[in-house]
KOLFI-870909 format. One record per residue (C-alpha): residue in three letters; x, y, z; residue number from 0. Coordinates in steps of 0.1 Angstrom, whole numbers, always signed. Each point is the difference from the previous one (the first is absolute). Layout:
<rs>
+------+-------+-------+-------+-----+
: code :    c1 :    c2 :    c3 : pos :
+------+-------+-------+-------+-----+
:  ALA :     X :     Y :     Z : NUM :
...
+------+-------+-------+-------+-----+
</rs>
This chain:
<rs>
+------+-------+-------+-------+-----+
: code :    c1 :    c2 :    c3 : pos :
+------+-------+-------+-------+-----+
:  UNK :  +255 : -1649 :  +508 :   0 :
:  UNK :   +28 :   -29 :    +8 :   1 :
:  UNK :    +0 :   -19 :   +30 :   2 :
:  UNK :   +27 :   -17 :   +15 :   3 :
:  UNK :    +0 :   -22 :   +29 :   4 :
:  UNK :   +33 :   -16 :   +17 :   5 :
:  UNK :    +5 :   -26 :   +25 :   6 :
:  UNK :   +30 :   +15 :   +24 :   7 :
:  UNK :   +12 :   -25 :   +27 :   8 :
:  UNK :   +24 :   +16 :   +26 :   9 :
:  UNK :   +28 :   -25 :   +16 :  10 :
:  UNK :   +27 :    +9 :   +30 :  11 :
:  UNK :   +33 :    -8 :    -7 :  12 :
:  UNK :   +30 :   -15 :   +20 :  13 :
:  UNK :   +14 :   +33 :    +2 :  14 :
:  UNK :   -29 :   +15 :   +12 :  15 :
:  UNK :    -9 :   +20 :   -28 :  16 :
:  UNK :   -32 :    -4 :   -25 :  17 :
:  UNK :    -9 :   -18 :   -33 :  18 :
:  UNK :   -26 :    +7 :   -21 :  19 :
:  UNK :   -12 :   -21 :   -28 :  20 :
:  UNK :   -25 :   +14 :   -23 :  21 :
:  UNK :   -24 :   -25 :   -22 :  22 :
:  UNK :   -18 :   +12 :   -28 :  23 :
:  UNK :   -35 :    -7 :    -8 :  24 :
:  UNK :    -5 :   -29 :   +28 :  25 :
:  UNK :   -35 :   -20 :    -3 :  26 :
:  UNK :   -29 :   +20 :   +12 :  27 :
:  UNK :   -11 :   -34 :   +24 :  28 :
:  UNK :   +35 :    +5 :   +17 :  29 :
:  UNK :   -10 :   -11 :   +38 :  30 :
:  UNK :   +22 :   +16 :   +26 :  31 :
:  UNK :    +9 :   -40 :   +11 :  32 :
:  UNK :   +14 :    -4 :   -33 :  33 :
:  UNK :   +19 :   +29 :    +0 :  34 :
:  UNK :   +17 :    -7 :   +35 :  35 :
:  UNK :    +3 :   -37 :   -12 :  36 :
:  UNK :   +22 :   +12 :   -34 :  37 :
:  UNK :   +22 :   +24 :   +23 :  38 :
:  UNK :    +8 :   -27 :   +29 :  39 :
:  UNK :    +8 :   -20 :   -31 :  40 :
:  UNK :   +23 :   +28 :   -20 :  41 :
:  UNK :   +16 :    +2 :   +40 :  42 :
:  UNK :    +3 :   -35 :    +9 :  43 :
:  UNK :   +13 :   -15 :   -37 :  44 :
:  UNK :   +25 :   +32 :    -1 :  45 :
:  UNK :   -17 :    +9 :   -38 :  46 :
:  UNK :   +15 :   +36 :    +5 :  47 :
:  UNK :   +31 :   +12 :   +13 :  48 :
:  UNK :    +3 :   +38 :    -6 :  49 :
:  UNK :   +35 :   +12 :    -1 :  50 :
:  UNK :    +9 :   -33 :   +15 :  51 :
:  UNK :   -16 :    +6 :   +31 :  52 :
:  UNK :   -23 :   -26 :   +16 :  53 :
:  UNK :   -40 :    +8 :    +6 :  54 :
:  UNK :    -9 :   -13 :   +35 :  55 :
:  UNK :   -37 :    +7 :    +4 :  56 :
:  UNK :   -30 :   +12 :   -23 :  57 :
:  UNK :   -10 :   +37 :   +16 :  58 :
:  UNK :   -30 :    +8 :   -18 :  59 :
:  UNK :   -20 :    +7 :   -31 :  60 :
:  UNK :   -28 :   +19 :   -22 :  61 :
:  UNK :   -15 :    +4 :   -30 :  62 :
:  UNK :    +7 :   +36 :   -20 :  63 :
:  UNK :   -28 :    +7 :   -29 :  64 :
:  UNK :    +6 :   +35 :   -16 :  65 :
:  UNK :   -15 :   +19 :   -25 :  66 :
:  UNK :   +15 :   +23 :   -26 :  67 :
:  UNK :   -15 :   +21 :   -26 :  68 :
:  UNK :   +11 :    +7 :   -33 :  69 :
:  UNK :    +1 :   +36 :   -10 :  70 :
:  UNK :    -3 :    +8 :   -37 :  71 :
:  UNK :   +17 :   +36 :    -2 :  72 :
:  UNK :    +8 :   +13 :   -34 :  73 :
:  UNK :   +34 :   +19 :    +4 :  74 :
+------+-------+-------+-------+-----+
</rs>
């Protein structure tokens, strides 16, 4: 069994729309003030600019673990 666990941060652009950043394998002592500290800091310090298009304000974020299961089938 594999697990997989992502860091995804969700920011609104300047035109309104969404942009989702994905990190993989983030620290498992990750604090929710350090997450919200590193997005005001992506935001603030412009880091990212998708498309060209400014990111105004950090909206919100989780952590995603998932599970997958390898299936040994002979064909």
């Amino acid at each position: 069994m594999d697990k997989a666990k992502n860091l995804v941060m969700r920011f609104k652009k300047e035109d309104g729309k969404i942009y989702t950043l994905s990190v993989k394998n983030p620290k498992d002592e990750l604090t929710e003030e350090e997450i919200k500290q590193a997005m005001n800091f992506i935001v603030e310090k412009n880091l990212i600019l998708p498309k060209g298009i400014k990111l105004i304000s950090a909206s919100n974020a989780k952590i995603v673990t998932t599970e997958s299961e390898i299936l040994d089938l002979v064909i």
